[in-house]
C-alpha beads as a LAMMPS data file, in Angstrom:
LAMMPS data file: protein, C-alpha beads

67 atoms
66 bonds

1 atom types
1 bond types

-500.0 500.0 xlo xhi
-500.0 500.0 ylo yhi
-500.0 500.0 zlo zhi

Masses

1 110.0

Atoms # bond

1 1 1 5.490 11.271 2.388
2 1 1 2.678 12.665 0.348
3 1 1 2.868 14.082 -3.205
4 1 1 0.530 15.341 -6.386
5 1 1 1.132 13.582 -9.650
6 1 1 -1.254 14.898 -12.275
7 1 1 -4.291 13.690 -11.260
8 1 1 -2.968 11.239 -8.742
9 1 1 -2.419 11.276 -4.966
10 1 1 0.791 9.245 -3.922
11 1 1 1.364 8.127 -0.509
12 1 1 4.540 6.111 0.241
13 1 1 5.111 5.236 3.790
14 1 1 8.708 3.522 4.977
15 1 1 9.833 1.592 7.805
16 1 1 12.843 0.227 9.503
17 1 1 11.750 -2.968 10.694
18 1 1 12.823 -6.111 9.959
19 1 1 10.835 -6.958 6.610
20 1 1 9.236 -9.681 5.176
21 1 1 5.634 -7.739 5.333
22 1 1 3.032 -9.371 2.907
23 1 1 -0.359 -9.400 1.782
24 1 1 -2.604 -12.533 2.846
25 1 1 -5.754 -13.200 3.434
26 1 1 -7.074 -15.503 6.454
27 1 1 -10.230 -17.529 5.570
28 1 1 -12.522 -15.304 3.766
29 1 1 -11.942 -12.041 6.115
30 1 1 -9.651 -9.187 4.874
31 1 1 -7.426 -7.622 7.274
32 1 1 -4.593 -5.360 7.510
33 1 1 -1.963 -5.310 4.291
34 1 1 -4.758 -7.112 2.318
35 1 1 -7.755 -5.119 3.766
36 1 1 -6.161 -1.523 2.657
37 1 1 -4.943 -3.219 -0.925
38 1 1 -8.947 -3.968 -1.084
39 1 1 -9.686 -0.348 -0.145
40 1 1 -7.292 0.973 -2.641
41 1 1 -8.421 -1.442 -5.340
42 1 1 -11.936 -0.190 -4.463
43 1 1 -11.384 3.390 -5.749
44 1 1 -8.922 2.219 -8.947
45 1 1 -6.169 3.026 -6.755
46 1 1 -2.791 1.403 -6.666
47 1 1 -1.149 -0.205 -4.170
48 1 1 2.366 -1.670 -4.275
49 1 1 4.617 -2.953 -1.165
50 1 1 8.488 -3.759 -1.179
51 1 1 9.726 -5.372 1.750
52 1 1 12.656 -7.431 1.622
53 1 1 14.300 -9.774 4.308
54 1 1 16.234 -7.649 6.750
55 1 1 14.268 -4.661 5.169
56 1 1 13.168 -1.625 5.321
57 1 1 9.486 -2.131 3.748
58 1 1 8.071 0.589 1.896
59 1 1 4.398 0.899 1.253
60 1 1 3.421 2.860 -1.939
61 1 1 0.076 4.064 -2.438
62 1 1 -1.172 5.940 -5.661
63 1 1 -5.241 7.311 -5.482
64 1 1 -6.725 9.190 -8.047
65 1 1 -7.849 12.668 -8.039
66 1 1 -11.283 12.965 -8.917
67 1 1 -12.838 16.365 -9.264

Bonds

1 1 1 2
2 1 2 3
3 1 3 4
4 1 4 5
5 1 5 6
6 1 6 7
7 1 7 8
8 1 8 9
9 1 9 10
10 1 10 11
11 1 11 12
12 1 12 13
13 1 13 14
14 1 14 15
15 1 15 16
16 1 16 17
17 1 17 18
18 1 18 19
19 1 19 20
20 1 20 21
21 1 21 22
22 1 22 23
23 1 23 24
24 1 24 25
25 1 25 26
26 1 26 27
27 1 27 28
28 1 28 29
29 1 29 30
30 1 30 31
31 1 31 32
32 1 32 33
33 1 33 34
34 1 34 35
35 1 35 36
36 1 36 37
37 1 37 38
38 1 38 39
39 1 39 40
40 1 40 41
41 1 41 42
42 1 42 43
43 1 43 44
44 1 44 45
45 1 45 46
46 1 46 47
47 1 47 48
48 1 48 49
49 1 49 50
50 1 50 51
51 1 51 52
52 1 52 53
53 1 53 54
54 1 54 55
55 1 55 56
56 1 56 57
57 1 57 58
58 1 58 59
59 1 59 60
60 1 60 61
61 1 61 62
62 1 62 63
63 1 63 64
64 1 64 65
65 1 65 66
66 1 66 67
């Protein structure tokens, strides 16, 4: 799903796996959940996940509008 909120772009993506998704990082590299919470980050964006045991997970990504 993708929305306008003022001046902000919100993404929000939703699964139904089994949950239990989280951000880590591996040595120094950045990959996956952590390397797209760096991207995010990189542009003052927000970037929240939910995924409990048993889930769904849902991915919630806010990036701002800039003219």
């Amino acid at each position: 799903m993708c929305s306008q909120h003022g001046q902000w772009l919100r993404l929000v993506v939703r699964d139904d796996g089994v949950g239990g998704a989280r951000c880590s990082r591996v040595g120094s590299s950045s990959s996956g959940l952590t390397g797209l919470t760096d991207r995010v980050h990189a542009v003052d964006g927000r970037f929240d996940i939910v995924s409990p045991q048993r889930g769904p997970t849902v991915v919630t990504v806010d990036l701002p509008l800039h003219a």
